[in-house]
C-alpha positions in Angstrom: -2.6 9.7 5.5 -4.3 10.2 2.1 -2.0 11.0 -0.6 -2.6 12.2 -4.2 0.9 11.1 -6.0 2.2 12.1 -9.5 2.7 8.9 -12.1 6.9 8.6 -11.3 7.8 11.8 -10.3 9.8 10.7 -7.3 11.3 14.4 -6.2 7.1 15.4 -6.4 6.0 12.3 -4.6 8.7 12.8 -1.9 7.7 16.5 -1.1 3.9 15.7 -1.1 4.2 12.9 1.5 6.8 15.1 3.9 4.2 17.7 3.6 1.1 15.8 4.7 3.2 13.6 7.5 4.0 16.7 8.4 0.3 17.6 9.1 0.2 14.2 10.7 3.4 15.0 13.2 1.4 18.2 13.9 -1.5 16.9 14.9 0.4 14.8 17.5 0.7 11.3 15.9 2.8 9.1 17.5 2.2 6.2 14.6 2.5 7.9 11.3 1.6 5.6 8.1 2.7 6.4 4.4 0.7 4.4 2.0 1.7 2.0 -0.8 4.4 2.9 -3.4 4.3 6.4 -1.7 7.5 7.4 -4.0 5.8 6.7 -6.7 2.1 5.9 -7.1 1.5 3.3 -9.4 0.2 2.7 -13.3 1.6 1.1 -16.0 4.4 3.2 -17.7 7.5 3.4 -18.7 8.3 5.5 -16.0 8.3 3.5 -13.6 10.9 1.2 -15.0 13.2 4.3 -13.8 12.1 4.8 -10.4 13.0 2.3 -8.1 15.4 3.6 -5.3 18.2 1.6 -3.5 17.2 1.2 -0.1 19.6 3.4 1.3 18.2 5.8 -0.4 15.9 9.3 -0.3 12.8 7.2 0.5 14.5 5.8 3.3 16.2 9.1 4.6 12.4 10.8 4.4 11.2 8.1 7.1 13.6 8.1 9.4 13.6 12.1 9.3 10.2 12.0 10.0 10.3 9.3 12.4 13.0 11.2 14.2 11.1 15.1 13.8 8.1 14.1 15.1 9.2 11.8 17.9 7.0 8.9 15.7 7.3 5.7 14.8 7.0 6.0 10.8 6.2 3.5 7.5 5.6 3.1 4.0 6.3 1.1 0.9 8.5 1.9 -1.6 10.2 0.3 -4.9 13.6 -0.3 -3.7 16.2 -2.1 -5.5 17.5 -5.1 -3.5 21.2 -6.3 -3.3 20.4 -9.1 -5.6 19.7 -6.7 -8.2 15.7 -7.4 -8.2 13.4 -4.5 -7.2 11.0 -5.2 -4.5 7.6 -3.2 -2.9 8.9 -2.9 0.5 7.7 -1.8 3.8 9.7 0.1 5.7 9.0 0.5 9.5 11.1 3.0 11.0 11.5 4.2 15.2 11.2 7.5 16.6 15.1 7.4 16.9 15.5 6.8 13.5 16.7 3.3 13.3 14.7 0.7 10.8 13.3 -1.5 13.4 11.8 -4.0 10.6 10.6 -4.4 6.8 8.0 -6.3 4.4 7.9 -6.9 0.9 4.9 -7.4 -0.8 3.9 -11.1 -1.5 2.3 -10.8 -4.9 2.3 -7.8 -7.0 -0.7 -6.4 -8.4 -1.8 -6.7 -12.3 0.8 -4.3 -13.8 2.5 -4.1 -10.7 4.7 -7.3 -11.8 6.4 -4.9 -14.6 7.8 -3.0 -12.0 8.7 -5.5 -9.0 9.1 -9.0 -7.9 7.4 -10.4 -4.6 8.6 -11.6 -1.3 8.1 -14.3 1.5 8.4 -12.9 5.0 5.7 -13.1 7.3 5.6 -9.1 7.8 5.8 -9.5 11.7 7.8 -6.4 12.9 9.2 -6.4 16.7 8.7 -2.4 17.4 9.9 -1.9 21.1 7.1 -3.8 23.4 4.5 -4.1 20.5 4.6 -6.7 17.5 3.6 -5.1 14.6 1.9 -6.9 11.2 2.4 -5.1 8.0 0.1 -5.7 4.8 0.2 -3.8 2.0 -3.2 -3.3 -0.6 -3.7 -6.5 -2.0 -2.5 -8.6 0.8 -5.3 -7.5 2.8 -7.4 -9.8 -0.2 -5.6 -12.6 1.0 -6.5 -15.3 3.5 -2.9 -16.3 4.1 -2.1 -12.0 5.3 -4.7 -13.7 7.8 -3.2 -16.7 8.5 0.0 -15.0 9.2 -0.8 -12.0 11.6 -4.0 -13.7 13.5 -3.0 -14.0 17.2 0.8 -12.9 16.7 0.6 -8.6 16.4 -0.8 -5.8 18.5 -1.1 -3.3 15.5 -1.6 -3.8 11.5 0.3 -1.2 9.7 0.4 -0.7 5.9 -1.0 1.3 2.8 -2.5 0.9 -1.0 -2.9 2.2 -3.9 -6.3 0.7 -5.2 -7.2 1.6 -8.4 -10.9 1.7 -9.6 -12.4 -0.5 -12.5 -13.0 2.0 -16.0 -16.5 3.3 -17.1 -16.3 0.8 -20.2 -19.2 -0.3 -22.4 -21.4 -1.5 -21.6 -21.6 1.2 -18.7 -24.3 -0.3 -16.7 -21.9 -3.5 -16.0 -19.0 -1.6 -15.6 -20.7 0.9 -13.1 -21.8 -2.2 -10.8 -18.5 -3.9 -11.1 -16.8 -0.5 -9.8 -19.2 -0.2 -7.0 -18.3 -3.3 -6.3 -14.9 -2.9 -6.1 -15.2 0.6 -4.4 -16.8 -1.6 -1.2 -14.5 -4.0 -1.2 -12.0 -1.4 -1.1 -13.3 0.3 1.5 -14.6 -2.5 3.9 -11.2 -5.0 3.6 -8.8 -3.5 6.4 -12.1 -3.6 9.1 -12.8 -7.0 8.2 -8.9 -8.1 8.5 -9.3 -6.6 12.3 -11.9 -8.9 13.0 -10.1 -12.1 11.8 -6.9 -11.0 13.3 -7.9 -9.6 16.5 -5.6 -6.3 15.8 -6.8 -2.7 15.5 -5.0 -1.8 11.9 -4.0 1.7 10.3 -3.9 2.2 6.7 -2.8 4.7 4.7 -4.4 5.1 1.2 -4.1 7.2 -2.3 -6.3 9.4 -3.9 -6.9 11.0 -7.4 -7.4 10.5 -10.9 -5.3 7.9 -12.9 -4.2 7.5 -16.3 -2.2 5.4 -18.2 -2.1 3.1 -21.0 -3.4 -0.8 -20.2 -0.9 -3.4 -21.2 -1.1 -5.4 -24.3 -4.1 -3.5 -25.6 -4.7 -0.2 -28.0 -6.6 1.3 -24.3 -6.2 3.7 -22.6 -7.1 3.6 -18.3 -8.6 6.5 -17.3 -10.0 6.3 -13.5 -9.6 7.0 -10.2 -7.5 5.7 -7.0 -10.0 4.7 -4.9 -8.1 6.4 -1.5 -10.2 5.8 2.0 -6.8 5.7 4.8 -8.8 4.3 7.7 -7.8 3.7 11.7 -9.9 1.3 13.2 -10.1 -0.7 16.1 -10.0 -4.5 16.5 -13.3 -5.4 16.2 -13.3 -3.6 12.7 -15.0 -0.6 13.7 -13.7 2.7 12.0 -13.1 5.3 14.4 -11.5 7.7 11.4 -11.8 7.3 7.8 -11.3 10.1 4.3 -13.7 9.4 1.8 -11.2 9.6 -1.9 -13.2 12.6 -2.5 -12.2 14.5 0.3 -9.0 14.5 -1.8 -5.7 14.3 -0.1 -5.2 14.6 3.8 -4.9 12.8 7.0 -6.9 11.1 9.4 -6.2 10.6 13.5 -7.6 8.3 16.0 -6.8 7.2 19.2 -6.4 3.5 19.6 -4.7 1.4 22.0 -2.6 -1.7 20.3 -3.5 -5.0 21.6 -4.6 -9.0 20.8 -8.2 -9.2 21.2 -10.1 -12.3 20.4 -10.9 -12.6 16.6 -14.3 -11.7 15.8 -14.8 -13.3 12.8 -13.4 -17.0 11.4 -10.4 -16.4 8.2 -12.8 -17.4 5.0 -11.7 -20.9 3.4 -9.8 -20.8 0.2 -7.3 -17.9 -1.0 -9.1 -14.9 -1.1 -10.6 -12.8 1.3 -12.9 -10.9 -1.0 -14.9 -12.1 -3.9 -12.8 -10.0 -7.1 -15.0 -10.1 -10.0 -14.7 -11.5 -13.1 -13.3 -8.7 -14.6 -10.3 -8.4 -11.9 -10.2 -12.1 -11.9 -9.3 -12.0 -15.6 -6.9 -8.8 -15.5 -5.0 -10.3 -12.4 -4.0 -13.7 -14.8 -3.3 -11.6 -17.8 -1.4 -8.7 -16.4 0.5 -11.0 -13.8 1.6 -12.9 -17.7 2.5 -10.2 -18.8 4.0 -8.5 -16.1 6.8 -11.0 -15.6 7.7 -10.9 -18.9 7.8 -7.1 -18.8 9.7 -7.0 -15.6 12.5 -9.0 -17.2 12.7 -7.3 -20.1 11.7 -3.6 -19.4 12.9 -2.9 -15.5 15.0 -5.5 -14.7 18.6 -4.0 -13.7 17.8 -0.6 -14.7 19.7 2.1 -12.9 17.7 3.6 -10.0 16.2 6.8 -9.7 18.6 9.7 -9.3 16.8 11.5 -6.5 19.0 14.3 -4.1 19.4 13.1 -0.6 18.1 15.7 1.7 
């Protein structure tokens, strides 16, 4: 599913992603895939700092009553708040009977994503019934080692992001390049994970116009989330896809999970995808200050305060 989410408005988010799994359900979906921080959306605000949810929690209750309505095996990520007290981007995988049958947490946050979240180490193989399952969430499809971890061990690839777009700044004619750039890395990384893995993958995306201010700068972001939710098969071809500008919606697909033999060889070193300079530079200065941010800013705030349906 496609998803056009507002800046921390949990309640909002919440409706907007029953309604469209809804459509999904309808449609007769038996795998049905909420994307990245689906609770939430994601840009750097205070905010967010308020709306991480404890795992047992409204996010949690809105998967499993999907998973359960629709006869559907349901997941999505979500800032939850962890016993230890840290808040994590976790994916939840849920059964069509309700029960959690596995979860991931997100190995690196994003830029400003490490103001809101700290990362985990599992290696985001779910056991779901008679199929094994890898998760990857945005960024971690950039990553050789998401790779090295799923390639010859899952039937499916499940997960979601929330890809934002690089700003029309001056001079416009580099930034324009740099954002088509990053607009076909967006759009081509969960096809080329298939072929290293072997796996046909379903991702779930966000959509819509961002805004928000840019951290340790007078700047304001303004763009766009660059959407494209995608089922393709495991040789990486893309048997459904929405374009962001279709706005929010789902896509359907039949495919048949399954190890198939790896197409293409994992690309040496850590990244999948060449970033650009100017992600390059963001990702070290934002991960900085992100950390710092975290600990000051988010760390042991009290959760959202969200009814339980």
């Amino acid at each position: 599913m496609q998803m056009e989410p507002v800046l921390g408005d949990v309640a909002e988010n919440l409706r907007r992603a029953e309604l469209l799994a809804n459509e999904a359900g309808a449609s007769g979906a038996d795998w049905i895939v909420l994307p990245e921080f689906f609770s939430t959306g994601m840009g750097f605000t205070d905010r967010m700092a308020d709306a991480a949810l404890p795992v047992e929690g409204p996010a949690l209750d809105l998967l499993r009553r999907l998973a359960r309505r629709h006869n559907a095996t349901v997941g999505g990520s979500f800032i939850c708040r962890d016993a230890d007290g840290h808040n994590r981007n976790a994916f939840f995988l849920v059964g069509p009977r309700g029960d959690v049958v596995g979860r991931h947490d997100k190995d690196i946050p994003t830029m400003w994503e490490n103001c809101f979240y700290v990362g985990g180490d599992d290696d985001g193989v779910i056991d779901a019934d008679e199929i094994s399952v890898g998760a990857a969430v945005c960024w971690e499809f950039m990553r050789t080692r998401t790779a090295h971890r799923l390639r010859g061990r899952v039937d499916l690839i499940v997960g979601g992001s929330a890809w934002w777009s690089i700003p029309a700044w001056h001079p416009r004619s580099l930034t324009r390049r740099m954002e088509e750039d990053n607009a076909r890395t967006a759009a081509g990384v969960a096809s080329a994970m298939a072929r290293v893995v072997g796996a046909p993958i379903v991702h779930a995306a966000h959509t819509g116009a961002l805004e928000c201010p840019l951290p340790w700068s007078p700047l304001t972001y303004r763009g766009w989330l660059q959407g494209g939710a995608v089922i393709c098969d495991a040789e990486g071809v893309v048997l459904a896809r929405r374009d962001r500008r279709e706005g929010p919606g789902v896509v359907v697909a039949d495919i048949e999970p399954g190890r198939s033999a790896p197409l293409d060889d994992i690309p040496a070193g850590f990244w999948f995808h060449d970033r650009g300079a100017l992600s390059s530079f963001t990702w070290f200065y934002q991960r900085y200050h992100g950390k710092r941010w975290y600990r000051r800013h988010a760390l042991g705030r009290p959760t959202a305060e969200v009814e339980r349906a």
